[in-house]
HTML snippet that shows the backbone in 3Dmol.js (N, CA, C, O; Angstrom):
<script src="https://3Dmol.org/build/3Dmol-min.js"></script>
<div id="view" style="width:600px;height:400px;position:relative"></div>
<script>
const pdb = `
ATOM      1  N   UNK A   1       0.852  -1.165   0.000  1.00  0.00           N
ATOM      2  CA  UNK A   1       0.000   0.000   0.000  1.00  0.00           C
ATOM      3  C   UNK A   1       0.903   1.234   0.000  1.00  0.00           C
ATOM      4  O   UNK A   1       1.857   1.314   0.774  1.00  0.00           O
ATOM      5  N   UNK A   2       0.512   2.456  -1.113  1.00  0.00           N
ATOM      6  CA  UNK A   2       1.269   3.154  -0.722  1.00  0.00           C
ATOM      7  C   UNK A   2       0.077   4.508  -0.476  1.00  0.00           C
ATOM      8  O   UNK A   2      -1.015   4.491  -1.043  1.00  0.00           O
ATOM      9  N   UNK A   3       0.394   5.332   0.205  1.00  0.00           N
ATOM     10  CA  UNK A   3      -0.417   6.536   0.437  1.00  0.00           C
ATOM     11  C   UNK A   3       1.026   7.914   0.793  1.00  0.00           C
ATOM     12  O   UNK A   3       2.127   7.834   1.337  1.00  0.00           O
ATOM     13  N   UNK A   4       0.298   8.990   0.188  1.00  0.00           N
ATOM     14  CA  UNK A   4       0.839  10.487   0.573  1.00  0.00           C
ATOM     15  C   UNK A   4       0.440  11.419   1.742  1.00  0.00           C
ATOM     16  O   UNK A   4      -0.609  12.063   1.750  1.00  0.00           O
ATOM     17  N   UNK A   5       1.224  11.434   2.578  1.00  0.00           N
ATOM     18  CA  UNK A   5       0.096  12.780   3.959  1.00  0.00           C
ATOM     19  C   UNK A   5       1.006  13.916   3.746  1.00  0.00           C
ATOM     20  O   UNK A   5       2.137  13.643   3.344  1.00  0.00           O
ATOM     21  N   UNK A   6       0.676  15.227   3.963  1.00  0.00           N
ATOM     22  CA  UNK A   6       1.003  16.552   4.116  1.00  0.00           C
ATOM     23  C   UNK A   6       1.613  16.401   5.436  1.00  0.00           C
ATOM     24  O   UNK A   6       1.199  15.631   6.303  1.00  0.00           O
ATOM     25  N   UNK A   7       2.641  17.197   5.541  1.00  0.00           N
ATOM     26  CA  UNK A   7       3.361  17.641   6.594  1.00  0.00           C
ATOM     27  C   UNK A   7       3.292  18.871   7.007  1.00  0.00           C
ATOM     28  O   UNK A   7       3.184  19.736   6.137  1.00  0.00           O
ATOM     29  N   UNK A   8       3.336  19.301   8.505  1.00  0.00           N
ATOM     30  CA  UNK A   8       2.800  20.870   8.734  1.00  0.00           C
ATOM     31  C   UNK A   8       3.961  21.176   9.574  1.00  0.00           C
ATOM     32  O   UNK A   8       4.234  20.530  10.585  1.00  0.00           O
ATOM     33  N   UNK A   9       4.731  22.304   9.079  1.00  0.00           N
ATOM     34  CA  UNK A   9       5.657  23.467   9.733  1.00  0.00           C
ATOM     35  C   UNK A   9       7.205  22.140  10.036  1.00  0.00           C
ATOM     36  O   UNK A   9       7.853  21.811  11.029  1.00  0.00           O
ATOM     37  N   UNK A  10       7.220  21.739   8.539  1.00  0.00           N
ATOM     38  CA  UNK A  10       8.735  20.978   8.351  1.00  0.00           C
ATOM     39  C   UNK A  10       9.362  22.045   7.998  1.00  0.00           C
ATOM     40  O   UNK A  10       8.768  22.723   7.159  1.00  0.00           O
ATOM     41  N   UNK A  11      10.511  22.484   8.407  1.00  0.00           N
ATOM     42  CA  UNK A  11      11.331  23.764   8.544  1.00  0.00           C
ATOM     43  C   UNK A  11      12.535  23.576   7.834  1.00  0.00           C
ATOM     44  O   UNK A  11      13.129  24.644   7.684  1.00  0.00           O
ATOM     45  N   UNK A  12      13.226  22.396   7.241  1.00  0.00           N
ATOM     46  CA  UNK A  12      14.699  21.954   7.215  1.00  0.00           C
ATOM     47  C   UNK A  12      14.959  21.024   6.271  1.00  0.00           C
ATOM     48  O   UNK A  12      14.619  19.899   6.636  1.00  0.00           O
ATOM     49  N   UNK A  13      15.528  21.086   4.981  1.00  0.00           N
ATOM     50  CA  UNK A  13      15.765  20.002   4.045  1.00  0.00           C
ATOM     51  C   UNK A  13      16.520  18.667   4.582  1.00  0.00           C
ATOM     52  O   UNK A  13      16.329  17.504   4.228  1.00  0.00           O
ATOM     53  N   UNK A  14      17.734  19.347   5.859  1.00  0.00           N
ATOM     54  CA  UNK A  14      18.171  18.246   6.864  1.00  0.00           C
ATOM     55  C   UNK A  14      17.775  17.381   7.175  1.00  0.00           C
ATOM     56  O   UNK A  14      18.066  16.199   6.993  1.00  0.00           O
ATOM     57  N   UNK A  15      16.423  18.303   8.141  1.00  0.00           N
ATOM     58  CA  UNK A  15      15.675  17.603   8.812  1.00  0.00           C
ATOM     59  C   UNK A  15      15.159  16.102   7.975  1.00  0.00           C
ATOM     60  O   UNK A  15      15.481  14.921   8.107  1.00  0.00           O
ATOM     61  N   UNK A  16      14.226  16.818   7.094  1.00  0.00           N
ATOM     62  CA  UNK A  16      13.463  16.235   5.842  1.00  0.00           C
ATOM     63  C   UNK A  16      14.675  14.670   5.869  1.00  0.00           C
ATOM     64  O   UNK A  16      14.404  13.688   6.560  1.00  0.00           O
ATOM     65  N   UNK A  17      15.780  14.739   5.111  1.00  0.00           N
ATOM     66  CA  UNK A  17      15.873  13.853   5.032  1.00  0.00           C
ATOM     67  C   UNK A  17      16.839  12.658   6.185  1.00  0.00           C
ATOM     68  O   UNK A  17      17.394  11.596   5.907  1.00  0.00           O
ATOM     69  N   UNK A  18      16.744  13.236   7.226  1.00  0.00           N
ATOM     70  CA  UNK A  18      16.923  12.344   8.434  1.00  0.00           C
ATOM     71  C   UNK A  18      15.676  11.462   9.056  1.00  0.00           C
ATOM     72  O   UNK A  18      15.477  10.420   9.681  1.00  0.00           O
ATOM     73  N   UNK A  19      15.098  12.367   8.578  1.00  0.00           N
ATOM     74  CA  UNK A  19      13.396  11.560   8.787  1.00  0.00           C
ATOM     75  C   UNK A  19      13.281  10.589   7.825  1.00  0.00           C
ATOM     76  O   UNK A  19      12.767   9.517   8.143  1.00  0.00           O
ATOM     77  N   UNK A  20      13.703  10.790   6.603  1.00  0.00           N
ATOM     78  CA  UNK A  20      13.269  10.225   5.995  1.00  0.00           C
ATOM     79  C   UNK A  20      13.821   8.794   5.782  1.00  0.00           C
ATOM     80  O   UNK A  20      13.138   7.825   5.449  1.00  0.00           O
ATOM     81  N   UNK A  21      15.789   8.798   6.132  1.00  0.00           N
ATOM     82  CA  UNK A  21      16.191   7.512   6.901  1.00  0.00           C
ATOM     83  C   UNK A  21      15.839   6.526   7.804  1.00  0.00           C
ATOM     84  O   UNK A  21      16.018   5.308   7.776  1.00  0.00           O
ATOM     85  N   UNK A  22      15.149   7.471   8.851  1.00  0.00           N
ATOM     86  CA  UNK A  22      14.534   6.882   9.768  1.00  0.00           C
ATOM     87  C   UNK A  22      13.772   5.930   9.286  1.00  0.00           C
ATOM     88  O   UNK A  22      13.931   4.709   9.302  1.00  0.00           O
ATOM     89  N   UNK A  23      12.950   6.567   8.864  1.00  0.00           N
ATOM     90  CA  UNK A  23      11.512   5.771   8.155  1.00  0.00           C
ATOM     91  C   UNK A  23      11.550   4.712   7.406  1.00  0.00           C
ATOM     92  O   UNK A  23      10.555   4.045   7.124  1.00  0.00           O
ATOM     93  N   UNK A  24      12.723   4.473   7.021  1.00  0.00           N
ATOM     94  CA  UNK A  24      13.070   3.545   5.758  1.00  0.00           C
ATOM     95  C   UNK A  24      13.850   2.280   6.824  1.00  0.00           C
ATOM     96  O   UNK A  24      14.026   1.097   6.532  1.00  0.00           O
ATOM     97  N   UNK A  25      14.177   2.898   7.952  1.00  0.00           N
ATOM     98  CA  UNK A  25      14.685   1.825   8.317  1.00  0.00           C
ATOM     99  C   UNK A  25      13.646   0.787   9.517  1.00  0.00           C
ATOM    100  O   UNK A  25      14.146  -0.121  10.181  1.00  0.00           O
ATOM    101  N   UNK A  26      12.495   1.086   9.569  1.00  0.00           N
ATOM    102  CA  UNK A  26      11.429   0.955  10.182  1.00  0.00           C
ATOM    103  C   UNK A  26      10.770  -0.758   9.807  1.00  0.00           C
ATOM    104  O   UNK A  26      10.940  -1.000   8.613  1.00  0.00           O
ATOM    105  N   UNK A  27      10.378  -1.427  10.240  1.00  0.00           N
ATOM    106  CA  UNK A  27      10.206  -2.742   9.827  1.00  0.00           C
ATOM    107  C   UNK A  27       8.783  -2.785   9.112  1.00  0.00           C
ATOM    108  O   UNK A  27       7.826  -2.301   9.717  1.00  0.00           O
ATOM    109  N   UNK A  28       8.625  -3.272   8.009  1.00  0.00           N
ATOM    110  CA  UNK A  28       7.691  -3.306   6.950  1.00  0.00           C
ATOM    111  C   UNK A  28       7.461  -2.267   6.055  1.00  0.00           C
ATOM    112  O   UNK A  28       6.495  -2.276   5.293  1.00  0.00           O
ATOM    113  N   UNK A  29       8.579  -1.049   6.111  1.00  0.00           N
ATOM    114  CA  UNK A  29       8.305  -0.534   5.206  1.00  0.00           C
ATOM    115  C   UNK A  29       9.524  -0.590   3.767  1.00  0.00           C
ATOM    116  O   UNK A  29      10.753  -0.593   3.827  1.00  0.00           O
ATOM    117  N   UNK A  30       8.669  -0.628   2.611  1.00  0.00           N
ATOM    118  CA  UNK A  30       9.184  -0.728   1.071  1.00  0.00           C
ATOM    119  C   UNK A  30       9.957   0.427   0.836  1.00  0.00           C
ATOM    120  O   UNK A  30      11.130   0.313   0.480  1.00  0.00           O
ATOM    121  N   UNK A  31       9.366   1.650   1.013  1.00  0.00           N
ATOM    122  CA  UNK A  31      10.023   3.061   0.486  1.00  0.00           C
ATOM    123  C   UNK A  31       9.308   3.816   1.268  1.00  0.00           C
ATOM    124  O   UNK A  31       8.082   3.733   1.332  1.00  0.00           O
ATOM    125  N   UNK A  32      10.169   4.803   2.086  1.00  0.00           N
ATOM    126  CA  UNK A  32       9.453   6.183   2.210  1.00  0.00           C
ATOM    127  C   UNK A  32      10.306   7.433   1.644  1.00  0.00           C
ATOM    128  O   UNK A  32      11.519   7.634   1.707  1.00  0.00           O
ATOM    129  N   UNK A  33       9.163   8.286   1.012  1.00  0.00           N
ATOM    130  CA  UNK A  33      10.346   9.652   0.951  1.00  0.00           C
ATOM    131  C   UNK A  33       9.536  10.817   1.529  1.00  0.00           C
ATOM    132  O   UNK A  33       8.311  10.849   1.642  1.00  0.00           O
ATOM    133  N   UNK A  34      10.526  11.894   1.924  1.00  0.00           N
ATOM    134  CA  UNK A  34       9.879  12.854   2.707  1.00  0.00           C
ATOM    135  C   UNK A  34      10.395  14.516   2.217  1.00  0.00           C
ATOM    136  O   UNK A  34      11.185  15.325   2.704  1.00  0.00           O
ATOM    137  N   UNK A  35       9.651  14.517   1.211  1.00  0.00           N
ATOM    138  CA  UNK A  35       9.705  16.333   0.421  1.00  0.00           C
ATOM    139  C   UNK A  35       9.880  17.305   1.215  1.00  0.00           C
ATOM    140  O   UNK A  35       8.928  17.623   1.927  1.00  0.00           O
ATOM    141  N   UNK A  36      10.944  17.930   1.300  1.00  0.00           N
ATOM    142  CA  UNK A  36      10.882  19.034   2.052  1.00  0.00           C
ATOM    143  C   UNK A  36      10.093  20.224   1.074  1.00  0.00           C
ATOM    144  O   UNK A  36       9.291  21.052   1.506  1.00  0.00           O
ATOM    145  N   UNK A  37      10.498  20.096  -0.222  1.00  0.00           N
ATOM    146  CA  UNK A  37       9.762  21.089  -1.028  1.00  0.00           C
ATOM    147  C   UNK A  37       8.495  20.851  -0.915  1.00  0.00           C
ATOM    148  O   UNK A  37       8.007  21.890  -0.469  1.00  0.00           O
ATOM    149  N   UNK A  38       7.549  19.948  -1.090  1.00  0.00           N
ATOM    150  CA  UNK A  38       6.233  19.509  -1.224  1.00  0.00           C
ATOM    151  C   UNK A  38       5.475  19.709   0.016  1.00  0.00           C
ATOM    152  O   UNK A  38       4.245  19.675  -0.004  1.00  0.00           O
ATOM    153  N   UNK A  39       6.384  19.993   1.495  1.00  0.00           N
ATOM    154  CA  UNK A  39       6.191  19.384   2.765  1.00  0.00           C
ATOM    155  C   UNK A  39       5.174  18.218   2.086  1.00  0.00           C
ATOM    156  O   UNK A  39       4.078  18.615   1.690  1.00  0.00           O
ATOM    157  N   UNK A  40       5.594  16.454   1.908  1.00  0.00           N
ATOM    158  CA  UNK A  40       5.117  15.521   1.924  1.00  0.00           C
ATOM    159  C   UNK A  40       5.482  14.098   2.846  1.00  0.00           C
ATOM    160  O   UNK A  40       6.591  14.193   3.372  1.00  0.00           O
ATOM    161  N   UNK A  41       5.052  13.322   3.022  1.00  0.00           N
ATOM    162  CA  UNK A  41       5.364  12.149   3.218  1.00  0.00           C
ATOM    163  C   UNK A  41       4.855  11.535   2.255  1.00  0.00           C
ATOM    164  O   UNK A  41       3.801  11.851   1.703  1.00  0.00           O
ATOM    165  N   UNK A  42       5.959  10.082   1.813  1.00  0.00           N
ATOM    166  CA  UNK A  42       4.729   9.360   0.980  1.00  0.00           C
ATOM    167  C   UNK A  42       5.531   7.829   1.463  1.00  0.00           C
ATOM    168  O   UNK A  42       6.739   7.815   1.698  1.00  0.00           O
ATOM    169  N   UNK A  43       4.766   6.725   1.554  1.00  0.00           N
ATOM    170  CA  UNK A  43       4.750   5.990   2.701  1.00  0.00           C
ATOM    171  C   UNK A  43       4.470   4.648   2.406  1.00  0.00           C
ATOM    172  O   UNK A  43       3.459   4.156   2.906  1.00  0.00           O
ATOM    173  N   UNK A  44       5.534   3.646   1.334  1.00  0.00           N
ATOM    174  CA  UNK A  44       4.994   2.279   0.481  1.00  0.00           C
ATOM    175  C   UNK A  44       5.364   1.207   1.591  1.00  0.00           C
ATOM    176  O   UNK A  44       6.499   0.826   1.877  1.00  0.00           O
ATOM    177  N   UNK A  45       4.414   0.886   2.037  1.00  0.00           N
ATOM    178  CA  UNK A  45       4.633  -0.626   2.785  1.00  0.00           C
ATOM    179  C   UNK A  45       3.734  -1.608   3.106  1.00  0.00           C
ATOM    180  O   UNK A  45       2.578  -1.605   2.682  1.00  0.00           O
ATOM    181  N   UNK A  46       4.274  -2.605   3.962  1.00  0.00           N
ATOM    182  CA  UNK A  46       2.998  -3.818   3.503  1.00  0.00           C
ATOM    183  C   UNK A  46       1.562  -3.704   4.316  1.00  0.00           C
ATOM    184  O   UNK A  46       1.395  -3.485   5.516  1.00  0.00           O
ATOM    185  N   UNK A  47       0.447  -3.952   3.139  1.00  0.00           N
ATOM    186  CA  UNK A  47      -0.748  -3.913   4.147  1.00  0.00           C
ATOM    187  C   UNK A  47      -0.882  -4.246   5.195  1.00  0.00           C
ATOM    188  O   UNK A  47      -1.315  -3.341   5.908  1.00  0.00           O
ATOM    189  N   UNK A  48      -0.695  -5.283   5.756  1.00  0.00           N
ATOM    190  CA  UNK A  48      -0.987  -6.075   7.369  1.00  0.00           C
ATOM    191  C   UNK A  48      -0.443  -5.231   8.233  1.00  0.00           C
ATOM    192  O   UNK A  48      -0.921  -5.254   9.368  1.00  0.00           O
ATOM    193  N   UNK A  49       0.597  -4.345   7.973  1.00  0.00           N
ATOM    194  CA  UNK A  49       1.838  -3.479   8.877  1.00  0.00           C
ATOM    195  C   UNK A  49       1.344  -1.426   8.637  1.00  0.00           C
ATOM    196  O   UNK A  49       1.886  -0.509   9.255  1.00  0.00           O
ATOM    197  N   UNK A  50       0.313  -1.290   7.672  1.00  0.00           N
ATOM    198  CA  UNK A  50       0.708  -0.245   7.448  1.00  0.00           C
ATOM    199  C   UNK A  50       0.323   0.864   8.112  1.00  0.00           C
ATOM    200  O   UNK A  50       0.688   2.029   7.952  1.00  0.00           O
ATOM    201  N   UNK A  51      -0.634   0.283   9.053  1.00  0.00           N
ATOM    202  CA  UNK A  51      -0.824   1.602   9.701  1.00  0.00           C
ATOM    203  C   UNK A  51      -0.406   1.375  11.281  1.00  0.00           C
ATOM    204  O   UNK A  51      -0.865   1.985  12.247  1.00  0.00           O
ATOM    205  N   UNK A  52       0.341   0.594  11.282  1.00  0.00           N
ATOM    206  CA  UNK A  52       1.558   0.530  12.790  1.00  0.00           C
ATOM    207  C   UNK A  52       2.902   1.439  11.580  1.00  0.00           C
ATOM    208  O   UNK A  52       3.688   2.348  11.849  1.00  0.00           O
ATOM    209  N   UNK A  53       2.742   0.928  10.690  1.00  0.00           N
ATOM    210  CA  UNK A  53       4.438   1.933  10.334  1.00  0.00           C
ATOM    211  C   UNK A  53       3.624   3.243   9.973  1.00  0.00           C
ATOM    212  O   UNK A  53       4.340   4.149   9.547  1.00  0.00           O
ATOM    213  N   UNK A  54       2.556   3.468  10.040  1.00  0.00           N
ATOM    214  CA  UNK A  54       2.742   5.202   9.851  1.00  0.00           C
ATOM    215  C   UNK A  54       2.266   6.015  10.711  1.00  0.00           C
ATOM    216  O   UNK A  54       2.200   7.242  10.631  1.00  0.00           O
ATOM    217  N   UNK A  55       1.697   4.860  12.114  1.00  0.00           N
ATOM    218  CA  UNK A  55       2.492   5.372  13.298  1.00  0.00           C
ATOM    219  C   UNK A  55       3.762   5.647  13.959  1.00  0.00           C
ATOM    220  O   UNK A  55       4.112   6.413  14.857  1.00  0.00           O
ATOM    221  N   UNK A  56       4.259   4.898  13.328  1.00  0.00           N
ATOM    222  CA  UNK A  56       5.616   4.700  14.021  1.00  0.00           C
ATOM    223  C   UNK A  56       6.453   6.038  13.280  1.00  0.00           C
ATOM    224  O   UNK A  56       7.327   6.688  13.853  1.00  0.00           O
ATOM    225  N   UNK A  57       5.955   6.283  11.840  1.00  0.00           N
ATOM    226  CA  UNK A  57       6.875   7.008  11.325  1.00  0.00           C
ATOM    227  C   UNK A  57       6.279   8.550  11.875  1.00  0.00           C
ATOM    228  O   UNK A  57       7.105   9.456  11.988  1.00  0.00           O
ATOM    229  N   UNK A  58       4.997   8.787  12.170  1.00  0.00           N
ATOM    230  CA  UNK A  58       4.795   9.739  12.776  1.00  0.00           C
ATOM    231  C   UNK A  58       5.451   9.974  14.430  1.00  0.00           C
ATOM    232  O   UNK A  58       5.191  10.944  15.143  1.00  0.00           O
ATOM    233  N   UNK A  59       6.231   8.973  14.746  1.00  0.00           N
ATOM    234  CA  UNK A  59       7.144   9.270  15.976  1.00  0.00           C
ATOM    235  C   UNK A  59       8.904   9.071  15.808  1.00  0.00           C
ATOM    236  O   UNK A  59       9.738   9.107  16.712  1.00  0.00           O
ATOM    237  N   UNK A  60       9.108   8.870  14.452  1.00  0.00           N
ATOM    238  CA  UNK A  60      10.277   9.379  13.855  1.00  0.00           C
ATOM    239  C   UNK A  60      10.186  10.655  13.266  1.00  0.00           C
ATOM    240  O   UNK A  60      11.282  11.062  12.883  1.00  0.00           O
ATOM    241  N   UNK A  61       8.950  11.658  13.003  1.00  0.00           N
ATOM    242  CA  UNK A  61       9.437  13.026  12.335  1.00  0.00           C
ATOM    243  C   UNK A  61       9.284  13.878  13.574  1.00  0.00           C
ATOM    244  O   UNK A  61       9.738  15.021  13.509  1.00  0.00           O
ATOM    245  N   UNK A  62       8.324  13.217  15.443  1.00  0.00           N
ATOM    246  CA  UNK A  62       8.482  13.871  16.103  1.00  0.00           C
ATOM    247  C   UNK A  62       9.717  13.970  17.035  1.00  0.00           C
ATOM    248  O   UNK A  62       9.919  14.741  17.974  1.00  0.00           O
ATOM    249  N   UNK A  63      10.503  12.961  16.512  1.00  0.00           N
ATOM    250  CA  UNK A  63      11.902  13.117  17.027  1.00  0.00           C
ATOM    251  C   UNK A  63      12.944  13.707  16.683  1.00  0.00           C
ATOM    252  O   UNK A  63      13.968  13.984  17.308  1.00  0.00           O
ATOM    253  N   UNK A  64      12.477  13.968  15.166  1.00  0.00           N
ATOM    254  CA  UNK A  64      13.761  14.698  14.490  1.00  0.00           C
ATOM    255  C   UNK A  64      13.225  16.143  14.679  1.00  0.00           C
ATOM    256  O   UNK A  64      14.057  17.041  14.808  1.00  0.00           O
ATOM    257  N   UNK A  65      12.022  16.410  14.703  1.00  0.00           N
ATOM    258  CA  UNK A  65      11.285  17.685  14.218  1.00  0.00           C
ATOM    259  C   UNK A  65      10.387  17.922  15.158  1.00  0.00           C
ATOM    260  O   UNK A  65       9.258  17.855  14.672  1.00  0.00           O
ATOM    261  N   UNK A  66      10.381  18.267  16.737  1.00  0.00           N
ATOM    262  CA  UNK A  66       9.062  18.082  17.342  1.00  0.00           C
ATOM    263  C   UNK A  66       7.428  19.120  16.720  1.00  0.00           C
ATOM    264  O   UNK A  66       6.238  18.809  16.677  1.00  0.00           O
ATOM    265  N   UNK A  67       8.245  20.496  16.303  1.00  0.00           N
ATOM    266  CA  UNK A  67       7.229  20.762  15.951  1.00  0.00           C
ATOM    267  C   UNK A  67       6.197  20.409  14.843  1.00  0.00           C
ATOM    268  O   UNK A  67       5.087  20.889  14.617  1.00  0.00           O
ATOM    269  N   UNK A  68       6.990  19.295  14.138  1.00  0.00           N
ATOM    270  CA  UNK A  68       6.550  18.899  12.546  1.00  0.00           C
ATOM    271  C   UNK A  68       5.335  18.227  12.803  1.00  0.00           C
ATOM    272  O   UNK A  68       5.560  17.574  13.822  1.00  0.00           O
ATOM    273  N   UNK A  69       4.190  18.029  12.450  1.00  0.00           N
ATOM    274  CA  UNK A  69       2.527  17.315  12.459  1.00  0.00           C
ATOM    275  C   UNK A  69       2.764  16.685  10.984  1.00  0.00           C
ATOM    276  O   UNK A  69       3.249  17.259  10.009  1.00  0.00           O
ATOM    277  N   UNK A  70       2.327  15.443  11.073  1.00  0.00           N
ATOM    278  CA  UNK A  70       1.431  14.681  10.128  1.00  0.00           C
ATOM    279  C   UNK A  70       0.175  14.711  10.060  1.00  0.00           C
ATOM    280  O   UNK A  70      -0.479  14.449  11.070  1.00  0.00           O
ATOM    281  N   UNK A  71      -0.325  14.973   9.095  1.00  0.00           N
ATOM    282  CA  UNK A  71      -1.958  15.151   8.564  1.00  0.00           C
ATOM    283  C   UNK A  71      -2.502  13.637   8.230  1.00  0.00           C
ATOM    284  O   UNK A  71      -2.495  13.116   7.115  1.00  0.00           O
ATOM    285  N   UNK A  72      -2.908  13.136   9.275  1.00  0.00           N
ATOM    286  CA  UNK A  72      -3.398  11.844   8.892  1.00  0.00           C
ATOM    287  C   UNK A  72      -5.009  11.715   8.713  1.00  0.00           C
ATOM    288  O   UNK A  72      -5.896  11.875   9.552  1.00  0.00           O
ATOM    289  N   UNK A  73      -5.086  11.374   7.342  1.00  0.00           N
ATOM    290  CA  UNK A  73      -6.470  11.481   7.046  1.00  0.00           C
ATOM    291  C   UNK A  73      -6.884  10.279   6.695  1.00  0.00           C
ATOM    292  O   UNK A  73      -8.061  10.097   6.384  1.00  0.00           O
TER     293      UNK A  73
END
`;
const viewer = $3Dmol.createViewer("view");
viewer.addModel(pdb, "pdb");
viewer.setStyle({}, {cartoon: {color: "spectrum"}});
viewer.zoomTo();
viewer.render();
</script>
């Protein structure tokens, strides 16, 4: 499954892509990348897992970034 969420008040191309390591190294996920231009997430991993990893990855961008929000819709 893959899905895109908006990111709110990502400040840092750094940042962006330390998060975005993170995320990739997270168990069940295929690919993530994280736009600092777009403020995006976009988030390919396996159904049975995917919405524990995009929890989880929403507590990897609050570690790199506390003020950063995921728009989970």
């Amino acid at each position: 499954m893959k899905k895109t969420f908006k990111l709110i008040d990502l400040d840092c191309a750094n940042c962006a892509a330390k998060m975005e390591a993170a995320i990739n190294k997270l168990d069940g996920v295929n690919k993530a990348t994280v736009s600092f231009m777009s403020q995006k997430l976009t988030i390919d991993a396996d159904d049975d897992k995917f919405d524990d990893v995009v929890k989880r990855a929403a507590e990897c961008i609050k570690k790199v970034e506390p003020d950063c929000t995921v728009v989970l819709k």
